[in-house]
N, CA, C and O atoms as CSV, one atom per row, in Angstrom:
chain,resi,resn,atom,element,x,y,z
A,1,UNK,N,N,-27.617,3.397,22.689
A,1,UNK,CA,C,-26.743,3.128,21.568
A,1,UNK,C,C,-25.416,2.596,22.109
A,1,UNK,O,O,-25.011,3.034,23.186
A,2,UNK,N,N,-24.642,1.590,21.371
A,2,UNK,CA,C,-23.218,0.779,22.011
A,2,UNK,C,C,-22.604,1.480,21.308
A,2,UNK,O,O,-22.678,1.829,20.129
A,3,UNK,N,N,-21.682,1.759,22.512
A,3,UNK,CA,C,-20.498,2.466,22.031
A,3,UNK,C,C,-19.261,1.873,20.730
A,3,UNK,O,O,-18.772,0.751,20.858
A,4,UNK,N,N,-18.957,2.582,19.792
A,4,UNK,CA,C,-18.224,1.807,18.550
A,4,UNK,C,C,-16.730,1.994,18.013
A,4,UNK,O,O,-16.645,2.780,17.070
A,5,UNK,N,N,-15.790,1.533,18.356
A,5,UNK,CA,C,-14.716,1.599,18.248
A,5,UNK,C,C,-14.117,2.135,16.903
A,5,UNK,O,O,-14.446,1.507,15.897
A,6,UNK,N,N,-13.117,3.422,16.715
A,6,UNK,CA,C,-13.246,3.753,15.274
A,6,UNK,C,C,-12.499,2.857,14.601
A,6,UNK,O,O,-12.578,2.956,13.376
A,7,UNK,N,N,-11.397,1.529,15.271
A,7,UNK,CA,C,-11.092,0.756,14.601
A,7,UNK,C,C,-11.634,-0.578,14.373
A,7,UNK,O,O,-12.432,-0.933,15.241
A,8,UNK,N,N,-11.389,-1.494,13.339
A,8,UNK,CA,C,-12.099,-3.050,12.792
A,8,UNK,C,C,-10.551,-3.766,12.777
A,8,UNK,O,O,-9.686,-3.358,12.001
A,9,UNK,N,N,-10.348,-4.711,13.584
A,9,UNK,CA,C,-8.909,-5.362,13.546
A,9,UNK,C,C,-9.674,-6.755,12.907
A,9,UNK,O,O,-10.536,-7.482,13.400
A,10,UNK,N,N,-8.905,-6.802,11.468
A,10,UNK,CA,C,-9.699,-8.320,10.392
A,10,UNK,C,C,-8.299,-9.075,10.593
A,10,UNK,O,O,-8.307,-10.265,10.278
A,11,UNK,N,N,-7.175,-8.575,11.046
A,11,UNK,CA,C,-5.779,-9.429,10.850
A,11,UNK,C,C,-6.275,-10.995,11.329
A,11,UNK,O,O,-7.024,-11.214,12.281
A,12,UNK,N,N,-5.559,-12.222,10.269
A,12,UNK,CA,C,-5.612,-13.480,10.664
A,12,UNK,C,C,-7.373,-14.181,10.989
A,12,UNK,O,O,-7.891,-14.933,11.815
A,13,UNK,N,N,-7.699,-13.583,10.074
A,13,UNK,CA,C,-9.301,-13.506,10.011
A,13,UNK,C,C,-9.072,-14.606,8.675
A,13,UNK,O,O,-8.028,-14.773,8.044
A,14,UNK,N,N,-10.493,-15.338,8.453
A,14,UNK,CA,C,-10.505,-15.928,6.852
A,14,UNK,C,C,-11.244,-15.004,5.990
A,14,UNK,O,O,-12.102,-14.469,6.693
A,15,UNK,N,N,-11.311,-14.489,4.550
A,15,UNK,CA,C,-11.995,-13.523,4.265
A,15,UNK,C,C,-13.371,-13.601,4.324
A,15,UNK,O,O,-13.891,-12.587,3.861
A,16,UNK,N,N,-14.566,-14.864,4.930
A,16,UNK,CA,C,-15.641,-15.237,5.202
A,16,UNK,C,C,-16.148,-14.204,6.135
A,16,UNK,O,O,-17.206,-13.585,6.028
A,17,UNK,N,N,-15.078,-14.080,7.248
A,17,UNK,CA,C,-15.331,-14.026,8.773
A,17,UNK,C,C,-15.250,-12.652,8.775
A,17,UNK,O,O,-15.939,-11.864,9.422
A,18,UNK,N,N,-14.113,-12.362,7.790
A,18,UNK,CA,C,-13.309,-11.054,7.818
A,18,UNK,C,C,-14.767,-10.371,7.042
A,18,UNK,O,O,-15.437,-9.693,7.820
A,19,UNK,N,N,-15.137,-10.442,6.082
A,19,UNK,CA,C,-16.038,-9.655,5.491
A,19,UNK,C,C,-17.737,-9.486,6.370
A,19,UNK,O,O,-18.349,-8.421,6.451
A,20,UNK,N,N,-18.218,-10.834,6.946
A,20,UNK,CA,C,-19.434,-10.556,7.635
A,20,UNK,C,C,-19.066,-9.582,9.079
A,20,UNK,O,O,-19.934,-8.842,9.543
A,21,UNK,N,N,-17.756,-9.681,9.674
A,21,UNK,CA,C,-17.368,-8.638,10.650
A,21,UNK,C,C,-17.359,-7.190,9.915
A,21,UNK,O,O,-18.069,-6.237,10.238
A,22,UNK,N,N,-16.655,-7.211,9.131
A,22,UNK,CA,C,-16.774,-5.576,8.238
A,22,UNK,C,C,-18.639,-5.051,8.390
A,22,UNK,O,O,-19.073,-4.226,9.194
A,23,UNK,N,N,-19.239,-5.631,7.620
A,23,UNK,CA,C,-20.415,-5.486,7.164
A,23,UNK,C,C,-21.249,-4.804,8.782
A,23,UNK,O,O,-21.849,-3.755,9.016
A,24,UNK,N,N,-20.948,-5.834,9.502
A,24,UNK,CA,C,-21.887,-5.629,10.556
A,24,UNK,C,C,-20.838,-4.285,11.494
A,24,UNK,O,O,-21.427,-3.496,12.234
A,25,UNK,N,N,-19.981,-4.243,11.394
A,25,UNK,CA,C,-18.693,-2.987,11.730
A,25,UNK,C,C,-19.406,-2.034,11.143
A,25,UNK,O,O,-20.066,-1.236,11.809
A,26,UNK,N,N,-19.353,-2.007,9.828
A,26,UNK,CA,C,-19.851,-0.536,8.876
A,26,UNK,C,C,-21.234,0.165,9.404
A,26,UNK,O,O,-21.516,1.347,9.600
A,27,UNK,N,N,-22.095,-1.235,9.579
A,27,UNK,CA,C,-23.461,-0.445,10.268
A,27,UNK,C,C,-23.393,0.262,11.504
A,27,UNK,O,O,-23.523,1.471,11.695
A,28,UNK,N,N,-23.149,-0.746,12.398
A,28,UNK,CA,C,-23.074,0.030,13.790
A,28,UNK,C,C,-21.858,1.338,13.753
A,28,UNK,O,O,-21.771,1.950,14.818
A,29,UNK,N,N,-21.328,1.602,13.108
A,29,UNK,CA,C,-20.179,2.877,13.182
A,29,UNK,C,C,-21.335,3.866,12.401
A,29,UNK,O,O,-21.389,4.949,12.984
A,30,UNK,N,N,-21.974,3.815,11.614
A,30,UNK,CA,C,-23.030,4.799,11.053
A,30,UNK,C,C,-24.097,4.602,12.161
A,30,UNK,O,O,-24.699,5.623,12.494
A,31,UNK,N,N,-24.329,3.767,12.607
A,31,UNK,CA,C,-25.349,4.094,13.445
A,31,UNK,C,C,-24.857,4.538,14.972
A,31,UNK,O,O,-25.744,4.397,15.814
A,32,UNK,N,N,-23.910,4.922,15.341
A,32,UNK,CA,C,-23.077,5.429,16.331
A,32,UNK,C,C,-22.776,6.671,16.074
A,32,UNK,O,O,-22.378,7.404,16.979
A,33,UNK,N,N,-22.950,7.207,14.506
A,33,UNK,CA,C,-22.833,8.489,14.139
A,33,UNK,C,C,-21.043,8.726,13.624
A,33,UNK,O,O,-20.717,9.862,13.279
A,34,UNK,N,N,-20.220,7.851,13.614
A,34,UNK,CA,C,-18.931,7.754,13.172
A,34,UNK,C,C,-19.035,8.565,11.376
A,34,UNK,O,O,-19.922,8.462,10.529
A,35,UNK,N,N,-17.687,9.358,11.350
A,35,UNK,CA,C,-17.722,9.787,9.887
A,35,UNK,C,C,-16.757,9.284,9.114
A,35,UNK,O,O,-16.775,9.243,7.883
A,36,UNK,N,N,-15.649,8.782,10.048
A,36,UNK,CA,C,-14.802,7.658,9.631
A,36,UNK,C,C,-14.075,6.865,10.718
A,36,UNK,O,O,-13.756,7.142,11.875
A,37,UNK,N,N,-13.851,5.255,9.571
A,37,UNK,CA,C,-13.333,4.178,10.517
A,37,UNK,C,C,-12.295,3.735,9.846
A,37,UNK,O,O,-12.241,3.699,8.617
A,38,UNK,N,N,-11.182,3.277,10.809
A,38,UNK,CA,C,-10.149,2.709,10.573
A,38,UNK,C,C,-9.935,1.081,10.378
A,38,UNK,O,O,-10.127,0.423,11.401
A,39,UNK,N,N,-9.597,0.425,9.304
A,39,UNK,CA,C,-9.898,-0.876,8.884
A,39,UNK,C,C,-8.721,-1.545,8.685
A,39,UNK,O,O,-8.122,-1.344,7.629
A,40,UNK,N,N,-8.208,-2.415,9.618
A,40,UNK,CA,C,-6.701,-2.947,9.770
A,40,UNK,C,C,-6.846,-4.451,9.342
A,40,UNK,O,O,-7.496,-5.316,9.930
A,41,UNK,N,N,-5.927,-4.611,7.918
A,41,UNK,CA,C,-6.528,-5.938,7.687
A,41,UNK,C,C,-5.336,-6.538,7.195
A,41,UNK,O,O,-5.301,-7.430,6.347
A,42,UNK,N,N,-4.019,-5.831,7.958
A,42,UNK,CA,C,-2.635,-6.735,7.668
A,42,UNK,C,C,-2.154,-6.124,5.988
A,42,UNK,O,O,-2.764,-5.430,5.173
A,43,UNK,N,N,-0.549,-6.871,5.966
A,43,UNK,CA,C,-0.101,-6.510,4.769
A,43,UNK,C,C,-0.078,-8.150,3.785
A,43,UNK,O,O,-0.448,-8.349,2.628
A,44,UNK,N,N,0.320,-8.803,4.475
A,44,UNK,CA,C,0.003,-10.242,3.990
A,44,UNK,C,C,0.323,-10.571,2.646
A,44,UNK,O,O,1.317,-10.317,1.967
A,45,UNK,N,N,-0.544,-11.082,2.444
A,45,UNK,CA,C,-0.429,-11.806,0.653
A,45,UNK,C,C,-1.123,-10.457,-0.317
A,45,UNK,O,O,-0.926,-10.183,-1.500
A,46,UNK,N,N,-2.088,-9.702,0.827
A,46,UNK,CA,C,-3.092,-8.858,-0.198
A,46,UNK,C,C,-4.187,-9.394,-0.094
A,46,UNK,O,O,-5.094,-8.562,-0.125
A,47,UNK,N,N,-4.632,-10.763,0.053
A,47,UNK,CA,C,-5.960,-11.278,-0.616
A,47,UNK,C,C,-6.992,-10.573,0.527
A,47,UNK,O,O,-8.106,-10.142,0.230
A,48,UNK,N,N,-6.468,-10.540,1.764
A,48,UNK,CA,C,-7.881,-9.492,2.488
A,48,UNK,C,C,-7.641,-8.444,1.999
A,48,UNK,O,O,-8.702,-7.819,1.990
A,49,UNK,N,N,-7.026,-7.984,1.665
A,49,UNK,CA,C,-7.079,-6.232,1.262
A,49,UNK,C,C,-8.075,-6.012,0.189
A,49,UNK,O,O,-9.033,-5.251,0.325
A,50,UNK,N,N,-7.792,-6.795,-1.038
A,50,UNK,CA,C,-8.408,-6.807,-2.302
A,50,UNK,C,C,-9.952,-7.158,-1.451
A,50,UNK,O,O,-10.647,-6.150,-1.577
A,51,UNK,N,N,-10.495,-7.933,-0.868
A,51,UNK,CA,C,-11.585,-8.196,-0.589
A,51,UNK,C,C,-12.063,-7.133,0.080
A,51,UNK,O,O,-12.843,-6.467,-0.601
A,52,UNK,N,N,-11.887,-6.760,1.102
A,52,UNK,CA,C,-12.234,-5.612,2.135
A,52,UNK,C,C,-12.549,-4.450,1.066
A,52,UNK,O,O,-13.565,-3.755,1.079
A,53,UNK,N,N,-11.566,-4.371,0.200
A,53,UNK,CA,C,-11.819,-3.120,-0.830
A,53,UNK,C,C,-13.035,-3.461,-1.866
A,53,UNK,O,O,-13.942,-2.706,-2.214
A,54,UNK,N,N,-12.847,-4.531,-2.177
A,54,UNK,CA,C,-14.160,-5.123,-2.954
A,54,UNK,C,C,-15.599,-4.611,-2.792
A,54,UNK,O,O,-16.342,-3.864,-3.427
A,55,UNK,N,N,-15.686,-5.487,-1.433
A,55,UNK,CA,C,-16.579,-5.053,-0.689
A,55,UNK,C,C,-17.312,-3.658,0.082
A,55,UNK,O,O,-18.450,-3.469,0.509
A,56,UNK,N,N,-15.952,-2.712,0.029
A,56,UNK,CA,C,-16.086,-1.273,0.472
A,56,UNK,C,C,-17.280,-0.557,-1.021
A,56,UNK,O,O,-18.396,-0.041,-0.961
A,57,UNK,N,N,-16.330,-0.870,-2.254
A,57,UNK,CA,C,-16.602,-0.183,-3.369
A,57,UNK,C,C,-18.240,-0.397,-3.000
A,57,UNK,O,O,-18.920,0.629,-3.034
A,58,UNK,N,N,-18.922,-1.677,-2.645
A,58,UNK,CA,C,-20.368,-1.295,-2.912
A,58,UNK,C,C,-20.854,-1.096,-2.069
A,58,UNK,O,O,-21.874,-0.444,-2.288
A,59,UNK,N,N,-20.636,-1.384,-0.752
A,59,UNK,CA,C,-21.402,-0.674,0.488
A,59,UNK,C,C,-21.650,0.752,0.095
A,59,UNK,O,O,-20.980,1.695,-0.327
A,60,UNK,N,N,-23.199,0.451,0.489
A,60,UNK,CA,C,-24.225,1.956,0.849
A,60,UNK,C,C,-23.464,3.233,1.574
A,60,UNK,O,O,-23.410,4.456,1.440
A,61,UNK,N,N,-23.041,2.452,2.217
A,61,UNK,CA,C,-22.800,3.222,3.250
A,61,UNK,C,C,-21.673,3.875,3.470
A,61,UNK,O,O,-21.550,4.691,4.382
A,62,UNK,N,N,-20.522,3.490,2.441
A,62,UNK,CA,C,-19.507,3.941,2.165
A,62,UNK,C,C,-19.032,5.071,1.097
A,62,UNK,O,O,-18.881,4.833,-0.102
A,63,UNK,N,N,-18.815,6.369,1.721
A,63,UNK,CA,C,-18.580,7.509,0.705
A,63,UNK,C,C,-17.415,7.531,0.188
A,63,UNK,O,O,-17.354,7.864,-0.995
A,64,UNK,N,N,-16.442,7.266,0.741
A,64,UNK,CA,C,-14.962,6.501,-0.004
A,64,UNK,C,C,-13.931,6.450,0.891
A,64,UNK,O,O,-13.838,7.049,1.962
A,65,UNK,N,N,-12.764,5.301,0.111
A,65,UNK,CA,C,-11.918,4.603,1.367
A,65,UNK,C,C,-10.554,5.039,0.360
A,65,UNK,O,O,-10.418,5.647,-0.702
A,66,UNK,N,N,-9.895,4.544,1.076
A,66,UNK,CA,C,-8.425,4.870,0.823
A,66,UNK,C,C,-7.057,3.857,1.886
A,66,UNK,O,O,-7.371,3.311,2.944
A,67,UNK,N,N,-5.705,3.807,1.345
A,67,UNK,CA,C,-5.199,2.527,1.898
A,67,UNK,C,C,-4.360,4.109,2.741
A,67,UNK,O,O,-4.438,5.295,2.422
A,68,UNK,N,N,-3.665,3.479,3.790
A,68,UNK,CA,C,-2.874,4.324,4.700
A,68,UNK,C,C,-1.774,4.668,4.149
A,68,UNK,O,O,-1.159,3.997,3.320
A,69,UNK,N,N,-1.333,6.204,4.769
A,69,UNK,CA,C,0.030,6.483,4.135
A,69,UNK,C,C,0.759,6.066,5.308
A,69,UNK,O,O,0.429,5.393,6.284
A,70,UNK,N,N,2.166,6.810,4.863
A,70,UNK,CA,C,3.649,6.586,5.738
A,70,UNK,C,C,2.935,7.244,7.138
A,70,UNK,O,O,2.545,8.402,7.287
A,71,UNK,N,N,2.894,6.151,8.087
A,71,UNK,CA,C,2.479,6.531,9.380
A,71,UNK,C,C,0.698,6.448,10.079
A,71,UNK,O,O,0.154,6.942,11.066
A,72,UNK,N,N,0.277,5.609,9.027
A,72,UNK,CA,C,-1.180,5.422,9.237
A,72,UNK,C,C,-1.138,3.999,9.233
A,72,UNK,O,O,-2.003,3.527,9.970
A,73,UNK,N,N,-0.403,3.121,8.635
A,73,UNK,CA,C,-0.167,1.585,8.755
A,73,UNK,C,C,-0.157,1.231,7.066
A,73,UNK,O,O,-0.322,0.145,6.512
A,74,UNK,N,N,0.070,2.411,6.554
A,74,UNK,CA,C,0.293,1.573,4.986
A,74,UNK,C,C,-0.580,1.029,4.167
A,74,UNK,O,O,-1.737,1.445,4.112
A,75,UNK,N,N,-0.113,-0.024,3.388
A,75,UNK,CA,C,-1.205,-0.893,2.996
A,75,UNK,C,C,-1.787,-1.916,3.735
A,75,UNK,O,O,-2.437,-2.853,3.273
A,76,UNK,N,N,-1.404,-1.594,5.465
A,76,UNK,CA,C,-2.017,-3.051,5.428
A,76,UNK,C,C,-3.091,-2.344,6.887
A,76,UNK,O,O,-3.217,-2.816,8.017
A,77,UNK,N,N,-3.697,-1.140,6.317
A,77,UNK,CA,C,-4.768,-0.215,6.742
A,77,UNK,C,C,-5.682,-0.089,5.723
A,77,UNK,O,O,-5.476,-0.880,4.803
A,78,UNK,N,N,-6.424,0.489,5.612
A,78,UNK,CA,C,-7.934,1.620,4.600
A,78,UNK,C,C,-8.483,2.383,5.543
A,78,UNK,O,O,-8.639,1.929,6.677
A,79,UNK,N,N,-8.771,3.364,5.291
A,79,UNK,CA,C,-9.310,4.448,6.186
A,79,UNK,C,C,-10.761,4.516,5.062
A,79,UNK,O,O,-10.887,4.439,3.840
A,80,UNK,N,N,-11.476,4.653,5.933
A,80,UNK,CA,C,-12.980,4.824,5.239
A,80,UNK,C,C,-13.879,6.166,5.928
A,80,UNK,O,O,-14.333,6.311,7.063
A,81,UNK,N,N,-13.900,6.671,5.241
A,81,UNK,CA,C,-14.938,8.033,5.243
A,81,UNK,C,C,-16.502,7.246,4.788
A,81,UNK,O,O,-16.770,6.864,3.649
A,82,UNK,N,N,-17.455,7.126,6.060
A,82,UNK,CA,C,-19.171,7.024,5.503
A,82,UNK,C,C,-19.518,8.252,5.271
A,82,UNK,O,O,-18.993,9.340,5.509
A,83,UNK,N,N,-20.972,7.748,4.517
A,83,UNK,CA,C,-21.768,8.773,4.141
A,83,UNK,C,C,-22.513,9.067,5.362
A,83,UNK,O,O,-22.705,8.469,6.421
A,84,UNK,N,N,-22.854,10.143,4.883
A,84,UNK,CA,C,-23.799,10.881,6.099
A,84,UNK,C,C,-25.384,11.170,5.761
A,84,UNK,O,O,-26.049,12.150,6.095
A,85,UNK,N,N,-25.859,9.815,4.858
A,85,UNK,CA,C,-27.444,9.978,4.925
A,85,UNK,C,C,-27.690,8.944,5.861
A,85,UNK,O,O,-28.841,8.702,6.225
């Protein structure tokens, strides 16, 4: 099994690139046995944020996310808790 970093750095990504990296991120961190990952996708305009979150809401594999507080990177973080089936 490859070892899986608990963070996904999407900063300066296009949201194309940014979302098929998430996707394939989300699997291998469940399949590494991760219970949560850290998802850094800038503060920017928003438009990756809104997407990344988009995309969180329906992943399988996602039991629920949340944006960072004071000292986690804010909004321009999500912390994601997977499920554990």
């Amino acid at each position: 099994m490859k070892a899986v970093d608990r963070e996904l750095r999407l900063r300066y990504l296009t949201v194309d690139e940014a979302l098929w990296r998430l996707d394939q991120y989300l699997n291998d961190a469940f399949m590494a046995g991760l219970s949560s990952v850290r998802i850094v996708h800038g503060k920017g305009t928003g438009k990756l944020r809104r997407a990344v979150h988009e995309s969180l809401a329906k992943h399988s594999l996602v039991k629920s996310y949340r944006l960072g507080d004071y000292g986690e990177g804010d909004y321009g973080v999500t912390l994601v808790e997977l499920s554990n089936h």
